[in-house]
C-alpha positions in Angstrom: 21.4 -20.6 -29.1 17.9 -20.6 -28.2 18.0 -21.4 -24.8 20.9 -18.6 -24.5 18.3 -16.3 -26.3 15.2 -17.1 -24.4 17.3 -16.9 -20.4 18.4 -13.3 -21.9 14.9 -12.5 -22.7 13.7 -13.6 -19.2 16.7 -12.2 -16.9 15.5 -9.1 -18.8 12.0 -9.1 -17.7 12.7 -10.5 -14.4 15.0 -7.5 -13.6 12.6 -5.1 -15.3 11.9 -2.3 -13.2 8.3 -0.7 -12.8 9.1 2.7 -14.2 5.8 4.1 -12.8 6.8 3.2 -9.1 8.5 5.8 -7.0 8.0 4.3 -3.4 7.0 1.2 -2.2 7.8 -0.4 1.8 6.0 -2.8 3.6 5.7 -3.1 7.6 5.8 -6.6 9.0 3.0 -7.0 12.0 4.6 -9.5 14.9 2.4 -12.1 15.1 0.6 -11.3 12.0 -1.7 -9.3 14.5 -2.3 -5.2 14.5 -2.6 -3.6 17.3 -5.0 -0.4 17.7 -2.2 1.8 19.5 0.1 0.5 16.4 0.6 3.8 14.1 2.2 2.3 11.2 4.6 5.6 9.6 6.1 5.6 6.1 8.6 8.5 5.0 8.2 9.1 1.3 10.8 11.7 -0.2 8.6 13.9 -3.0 11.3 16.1 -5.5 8.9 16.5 -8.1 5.8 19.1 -7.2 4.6 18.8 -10.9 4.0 15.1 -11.5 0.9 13.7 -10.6 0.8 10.4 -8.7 -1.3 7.6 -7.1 -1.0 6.9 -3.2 -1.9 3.1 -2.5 -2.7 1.4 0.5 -1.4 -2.4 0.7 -2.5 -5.0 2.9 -1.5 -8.1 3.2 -4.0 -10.9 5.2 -4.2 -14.2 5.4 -7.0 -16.3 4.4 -7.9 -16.2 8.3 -8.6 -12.8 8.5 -12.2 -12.9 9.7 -13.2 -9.5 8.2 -14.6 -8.9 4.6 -13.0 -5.1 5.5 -10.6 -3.0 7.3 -11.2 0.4 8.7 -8.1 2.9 8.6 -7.3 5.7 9.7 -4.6 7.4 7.5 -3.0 11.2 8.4 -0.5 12.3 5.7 1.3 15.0 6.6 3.3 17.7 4.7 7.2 19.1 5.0 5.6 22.4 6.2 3.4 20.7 9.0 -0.2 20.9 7.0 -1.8 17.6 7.6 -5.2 15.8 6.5 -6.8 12.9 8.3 -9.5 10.4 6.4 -11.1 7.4 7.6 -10.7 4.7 5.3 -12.4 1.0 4.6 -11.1 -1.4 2.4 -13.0 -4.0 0.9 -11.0 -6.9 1.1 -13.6 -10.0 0.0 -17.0 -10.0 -2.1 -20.1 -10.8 -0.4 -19.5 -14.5 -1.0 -15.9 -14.3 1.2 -13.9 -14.6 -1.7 -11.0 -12.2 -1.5 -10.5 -9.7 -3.6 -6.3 -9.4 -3.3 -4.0 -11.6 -5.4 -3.1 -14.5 -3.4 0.0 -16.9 -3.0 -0.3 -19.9 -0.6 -3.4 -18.4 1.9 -1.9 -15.0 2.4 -3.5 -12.3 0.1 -2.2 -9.0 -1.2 -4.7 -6.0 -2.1 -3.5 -2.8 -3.5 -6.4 -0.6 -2.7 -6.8 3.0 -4.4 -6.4 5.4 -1.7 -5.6 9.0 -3.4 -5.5 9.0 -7.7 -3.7 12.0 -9.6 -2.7 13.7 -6.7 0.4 16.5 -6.8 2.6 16.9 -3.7 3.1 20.6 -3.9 6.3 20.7 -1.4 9.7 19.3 -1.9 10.5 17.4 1.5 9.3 14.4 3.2 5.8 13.5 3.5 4.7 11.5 6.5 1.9 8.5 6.3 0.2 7.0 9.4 -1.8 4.5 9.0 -3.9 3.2 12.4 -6.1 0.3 12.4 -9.7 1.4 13.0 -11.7 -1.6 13.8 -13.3 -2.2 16.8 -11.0 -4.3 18.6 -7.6 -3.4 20.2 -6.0 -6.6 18.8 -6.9 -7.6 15.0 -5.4 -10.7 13.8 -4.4 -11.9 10.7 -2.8 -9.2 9.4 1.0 -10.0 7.8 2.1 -6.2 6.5 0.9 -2.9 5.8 2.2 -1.0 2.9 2.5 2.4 0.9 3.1 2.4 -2.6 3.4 5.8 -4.6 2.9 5.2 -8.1 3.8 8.2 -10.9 0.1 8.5 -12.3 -1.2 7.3 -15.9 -3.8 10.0 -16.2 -3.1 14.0 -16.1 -5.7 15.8 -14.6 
């Protein structure tokens, strides 16, 4: 009986969903390497122009990478053609090297803050482009890029 009750208990939390979460895809570099002319583009479907959410930024390295940081550049773009365009770093290890993602095996996963408590005022899709902004054409030891949109904690 307790074994039945305890596998109920963790099928449940295992299939758990993240309630807060309301977009999340990954694109997988060939070669684990990034290429400069590479704009990485993520379709996100907003409905709801009252919520506020959080935008994040994944990366996922291995423990190769031979950066502490990564320079984006990252254009969002709006259902009525409106667009803004940052330029973005991402610490990805502390002075000493360690790095600062959670890590399984040697390839590391940050979820780095890039816009908190945001609204998306239109219904429609919203475009992301991300382009890697380093100084070389080729930048290795990259495994994925991602976009999560979280529904956010705080109101504003």
């Amino acid at each position: 009986m307790k074994k039945s009750c305890l596998l109920i208990v963790f099928v449940f939390v295992l299939t758990a969903c993240n309630k807060q979460m309301v977009f999340e895809e990954f694109i997988t570099l060939d070669d684990h390497s990034w290429n400069s002319s590479n704009i990485l583009r993520f379709n996100v479907s907003m409905t709801d122009s009252v919520q506020p959410y959080d935008v994040l930024i994944c990366v996922r390295n291995l423990g190769e990478y031979e950066y502490s940081n990564l320079y984006l550049f990252v254009t969002a773009n709006a259902p009525n053609g409106n667009s803004i365009r940052d330029t973005v770093e991402i610490t990805l290890a502390d002075p000493r090297g360690k790095w600062l993602g959670k890590g399984a095996a040697s390839i590391y996963t940050l979820y780095y803050p890039y816009r908190q408590n945001i609204r998306f005022p239109l219904r429609g899709i919203y475009t992301f482009e991300l382009e890697q902004a380093m100084w070389m054409k080729e930048l290795n030891n990259i495994t994925e890029i991602g976009l999560r949109i979280d529904k956010s904690a705080t109101k504003p």
